[in-house]
C-alpha positions in Angstrom: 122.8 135.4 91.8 122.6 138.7 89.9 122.5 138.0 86.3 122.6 140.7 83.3 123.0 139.3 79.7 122.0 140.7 76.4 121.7 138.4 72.7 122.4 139.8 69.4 120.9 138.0 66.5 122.0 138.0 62.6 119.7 139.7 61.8 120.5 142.8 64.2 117.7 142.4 66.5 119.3 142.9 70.3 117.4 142.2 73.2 119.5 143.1 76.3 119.3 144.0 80.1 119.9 147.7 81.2 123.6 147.4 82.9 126.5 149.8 83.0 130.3 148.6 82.2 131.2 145.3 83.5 134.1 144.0 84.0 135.4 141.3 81.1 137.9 140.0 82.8 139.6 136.5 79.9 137.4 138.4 77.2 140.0 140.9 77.4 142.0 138.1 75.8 140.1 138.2 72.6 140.6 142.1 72.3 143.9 142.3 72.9 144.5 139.2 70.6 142.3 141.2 68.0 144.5 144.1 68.5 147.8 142.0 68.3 146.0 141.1 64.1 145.0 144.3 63.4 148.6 145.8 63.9 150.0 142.5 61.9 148.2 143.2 59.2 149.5 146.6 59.5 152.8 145.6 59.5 153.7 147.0 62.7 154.4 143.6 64.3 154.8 140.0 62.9 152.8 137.3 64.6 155.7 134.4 64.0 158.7 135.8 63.9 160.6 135.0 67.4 160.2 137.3 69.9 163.6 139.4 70.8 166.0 136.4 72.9 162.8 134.6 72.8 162.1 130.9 71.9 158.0 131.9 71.5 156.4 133.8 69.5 153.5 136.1 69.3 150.9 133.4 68.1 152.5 131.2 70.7 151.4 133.6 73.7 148.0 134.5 72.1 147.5 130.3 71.3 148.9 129.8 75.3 151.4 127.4 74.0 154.8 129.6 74.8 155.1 127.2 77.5 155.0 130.3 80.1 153.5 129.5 83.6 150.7 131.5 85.7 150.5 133.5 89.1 146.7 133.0 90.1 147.5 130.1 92.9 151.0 132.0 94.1 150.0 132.2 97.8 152.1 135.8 97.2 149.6 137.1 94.8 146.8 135.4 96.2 147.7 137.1 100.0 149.2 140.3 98.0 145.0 140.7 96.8 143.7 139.8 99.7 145.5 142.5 101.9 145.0 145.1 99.1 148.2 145.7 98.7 149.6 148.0 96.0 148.9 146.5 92.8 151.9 145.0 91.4 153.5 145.9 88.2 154.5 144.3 85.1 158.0 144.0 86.2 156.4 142.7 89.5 155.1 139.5 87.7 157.7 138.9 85.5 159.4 138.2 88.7 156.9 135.9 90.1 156.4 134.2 86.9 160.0 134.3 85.2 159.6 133.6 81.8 163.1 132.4 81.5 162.3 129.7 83.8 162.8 126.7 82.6 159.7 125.1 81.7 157.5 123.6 78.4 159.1 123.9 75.3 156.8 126.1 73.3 154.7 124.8 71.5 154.4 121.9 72.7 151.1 121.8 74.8 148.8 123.9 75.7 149.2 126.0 79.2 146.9 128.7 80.1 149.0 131.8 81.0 147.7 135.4 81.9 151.2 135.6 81.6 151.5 134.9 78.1 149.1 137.5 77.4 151.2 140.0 79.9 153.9 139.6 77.5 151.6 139.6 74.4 150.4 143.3 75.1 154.0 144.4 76.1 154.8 143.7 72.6 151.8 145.5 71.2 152.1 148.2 73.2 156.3 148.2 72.0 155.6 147.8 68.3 153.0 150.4 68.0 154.5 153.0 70.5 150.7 153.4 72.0 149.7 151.9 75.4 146.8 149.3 74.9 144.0 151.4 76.6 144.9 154.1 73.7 144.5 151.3 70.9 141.6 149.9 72.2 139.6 153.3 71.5 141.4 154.5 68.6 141.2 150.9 66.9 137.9 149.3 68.5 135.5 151.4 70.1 135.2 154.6 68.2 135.5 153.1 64.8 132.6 150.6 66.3 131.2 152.6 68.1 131.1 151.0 71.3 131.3 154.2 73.8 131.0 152.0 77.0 134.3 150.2 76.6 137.8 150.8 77.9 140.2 149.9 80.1 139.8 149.8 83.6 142.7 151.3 85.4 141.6 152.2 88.9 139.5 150.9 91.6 137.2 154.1 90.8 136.1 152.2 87.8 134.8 149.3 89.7 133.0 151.3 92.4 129.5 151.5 91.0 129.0 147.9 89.6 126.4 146.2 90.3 128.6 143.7 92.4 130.3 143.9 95.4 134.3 144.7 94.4 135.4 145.4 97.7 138.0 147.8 96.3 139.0 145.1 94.0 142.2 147.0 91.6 142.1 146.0 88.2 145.8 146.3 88.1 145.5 142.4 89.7 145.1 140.9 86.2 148.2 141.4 84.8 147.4 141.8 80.7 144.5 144.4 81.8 141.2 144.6 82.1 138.3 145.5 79.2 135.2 146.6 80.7 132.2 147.6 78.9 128.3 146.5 78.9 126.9 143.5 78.3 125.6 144.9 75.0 129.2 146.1 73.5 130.5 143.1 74.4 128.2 140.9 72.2 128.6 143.9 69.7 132.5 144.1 69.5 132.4 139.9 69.3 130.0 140.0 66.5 132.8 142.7 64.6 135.7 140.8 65.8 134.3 137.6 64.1 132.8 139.2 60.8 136.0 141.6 59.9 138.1 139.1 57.2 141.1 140.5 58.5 140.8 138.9 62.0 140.0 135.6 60.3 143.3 133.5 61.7 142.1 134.5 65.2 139.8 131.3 64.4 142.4 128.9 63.6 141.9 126.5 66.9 143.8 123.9 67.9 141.6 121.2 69.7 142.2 120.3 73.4 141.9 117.9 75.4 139.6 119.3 77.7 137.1 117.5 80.4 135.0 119.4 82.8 131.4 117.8 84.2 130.6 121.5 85.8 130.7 123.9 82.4 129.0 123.4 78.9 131.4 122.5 76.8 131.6 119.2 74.9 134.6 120.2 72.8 136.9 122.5 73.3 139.5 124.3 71.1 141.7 127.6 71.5 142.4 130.2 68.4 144.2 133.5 68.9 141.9 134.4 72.1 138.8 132.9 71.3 137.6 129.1 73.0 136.3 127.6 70.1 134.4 124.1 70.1 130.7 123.0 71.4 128.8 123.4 74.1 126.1 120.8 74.0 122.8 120.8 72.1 123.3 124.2 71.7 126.4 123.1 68.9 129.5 125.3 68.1 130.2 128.5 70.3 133.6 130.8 69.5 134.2 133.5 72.1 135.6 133.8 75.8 135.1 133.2 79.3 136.0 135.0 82.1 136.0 135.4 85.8 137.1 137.6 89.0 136.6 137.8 92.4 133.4 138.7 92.5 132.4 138.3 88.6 132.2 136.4 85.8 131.1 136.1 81.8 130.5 134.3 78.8 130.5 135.9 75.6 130.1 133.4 72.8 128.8 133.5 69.6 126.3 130.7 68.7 126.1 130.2 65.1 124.0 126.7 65.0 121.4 128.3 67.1 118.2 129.9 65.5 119.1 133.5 64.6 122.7 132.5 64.9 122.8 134.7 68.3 125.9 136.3 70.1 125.1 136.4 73.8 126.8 137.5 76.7 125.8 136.5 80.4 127.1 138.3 83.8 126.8 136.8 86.5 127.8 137.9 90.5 130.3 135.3 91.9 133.4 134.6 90.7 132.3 130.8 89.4 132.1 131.1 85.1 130.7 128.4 85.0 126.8 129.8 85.7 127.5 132.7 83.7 128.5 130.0 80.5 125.4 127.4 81.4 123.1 131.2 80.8 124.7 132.2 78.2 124.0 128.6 76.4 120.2 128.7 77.7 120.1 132.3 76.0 121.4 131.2 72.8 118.8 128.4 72.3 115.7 130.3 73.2 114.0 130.8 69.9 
């Protein structure tokens, strides 16, 4: 298994492996969730007001309790990747995935939904005029200066990772896909989670949430950010992700010493290796 990780500490010492942009697959979640804040607290969007003929709202989608369902076991989509197929658009999984069918009441339990977060960048994107791969370098990268990450838009941009893609289109995960190096990633978590105006994106509400394979002890969801414990290694905020032929953990680890962010990359698309590394990284001293 090919591994590539990198651990930022309080204090601002990094220690990280040489990698170019990965993909972040779920962390995408936390960005676009970021950038759904930002432009709140701009005023160019409200987080709770219902969206247009719309029972949810914003926070519902970016809390996955709009009661919206998911396409990742659709045998369509599922065949539709395998074959290579033109990527499908927006409209595309809207169709798959009607979110006028009937289903959860929101609010009213938590449901996972790439979905959700389809919908939750439509409205960004709507409210601020800009596409998202436009905000995410005006509002994020430069001002960060993070100059590996953007948005993947073509199979081009997964042609030289260190992973097999297999001309894997990032136009398959419906909200969009964030790429960047292990380093940014542990470097845009650490602003995300230290800017006071992003504070509410670590509201959580606690889940019931068993799984013997993966770290975590106790688990939570915010506005994009899994929030709860992972062991001995105590609380972790961040994201997981995982692709066909990838996956990560970005998490910081503030009861560890140095109060680390780490991020861990691993080949396969299984996250839960890349989240038992990223723990092991977090509580070396």
């Amino acid at each position: 298994m090919t591994t590539m990780t990198a651990r930022l500490d309080a204090d601002g010492t990094l220690v990280a492996d040489p990698a170019p942009a990965l993909p972040w697959w779920s962390f995408s979640k936390t960005i676009i969730a970021a950038l759904c804040v930002d432009a709140a607290a701009r005023g160019e969007l409200s987080l709770d007001a219902p969206c247009p003929g719309r029972a949810w709202t914003i926070r519902d989608l970016l809390r996955h309790r709009a009661g919206l369902g998911d396409y990742g076991r659709l045998r369509a989509y599922q065949a539709a990747v395998m074959a290579a197929d033109p990527v499908w658009s927006p409209d595309d999984f809207l169709r798959a995935v009607p979110p006028d069918r009937p289903g959860t009441p929101p609010r009213t339990r938590f449901a996972y939904s790439n979905i959700g977060y389809l919908l939750a960048r439509q409205a960004l994107e709507d409210a601020t005029a800009t596409p998202l791969a436009t905000l995410l370098r005006d509002r994020l990268a430069i001002p960060l200066g993070l100059s590996s990450v953007r948005l993947a838009q073509s199979v081009e941009d997964f042609a030289d990772l260190p992973f097999a893609a297999n001309g894997y289109h990032p136009g398959w995960v419906a909200h969009g896909c964030v790429m960047g190096t292990p380093t940014d990633a542990v470097r845009m978590l650490r602003a995300i989670l230290s800017d006071p105006s992003l504070a509410q994106m670590q509201d959580a509400l606690q889940l019931s949430f068993s799984d013997p394979g993966r770290p975590w002890t106790r688990a939570g969801y915010g506005l994009g950010l899994m929030i709860g414990d992972v062991g001995s290694a105590g609380r972790a905020i961040g994201h997981s992700g995982g692709g066909p032929f990838s996956a990560n953990a970005v998490y910081a680890v503030p009861d560890c010493p140095g109060s680390p962010v780490v991020a861990c990359f691993t080949s396969g698309g299984n996250e839960a290796p890349a989240e038992h590394a990223a723990v092991a990284l977090a509580l070396r001293p």
